[in-house]
C-alpha positions in Angstrom: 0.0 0.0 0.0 2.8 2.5 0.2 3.7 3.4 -3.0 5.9 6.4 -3.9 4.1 9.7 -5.1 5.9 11.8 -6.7 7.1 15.4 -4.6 6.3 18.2 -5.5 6.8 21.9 -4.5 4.4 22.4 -1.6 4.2 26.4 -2.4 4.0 26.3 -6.2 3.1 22.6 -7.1 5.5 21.3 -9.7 7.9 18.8 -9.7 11.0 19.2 -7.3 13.0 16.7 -5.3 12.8 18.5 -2.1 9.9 20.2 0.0 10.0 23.7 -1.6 12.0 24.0 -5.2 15.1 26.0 -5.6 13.0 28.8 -7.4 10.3 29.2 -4.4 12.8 29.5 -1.7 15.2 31.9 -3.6 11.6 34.1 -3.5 10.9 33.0 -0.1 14.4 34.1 0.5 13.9 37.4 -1.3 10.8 38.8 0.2 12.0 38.2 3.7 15.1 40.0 3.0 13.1 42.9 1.9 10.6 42.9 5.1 14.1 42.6 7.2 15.3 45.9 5.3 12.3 47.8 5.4 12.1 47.1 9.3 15.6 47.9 10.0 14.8 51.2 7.9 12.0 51.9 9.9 14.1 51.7 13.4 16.6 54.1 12.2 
């Protein structure tokens, strides 16, 4: 009964080896960067 689905990207649903692809968590990656900045901004 256990057979092997294929994984795919949990955020945008295609085809990857891992959890989240390269391409979602380089985004991920990006807009957190940008919150981080715009807070830091903010504090200054």
């Amino acid at each position: 009964m256990s057979k092997k689905s294929k994984a795919v990207c949990m955020l945008c649903g295609k085809p990857s080896g891992k959890s989240i692809c390269d391409a979602c968590a380089q985004r991920v990656q990006g807009e957190q960067l940008g919150k981080k900045s715009k807070e830091q901004k903010g504090k200054g």
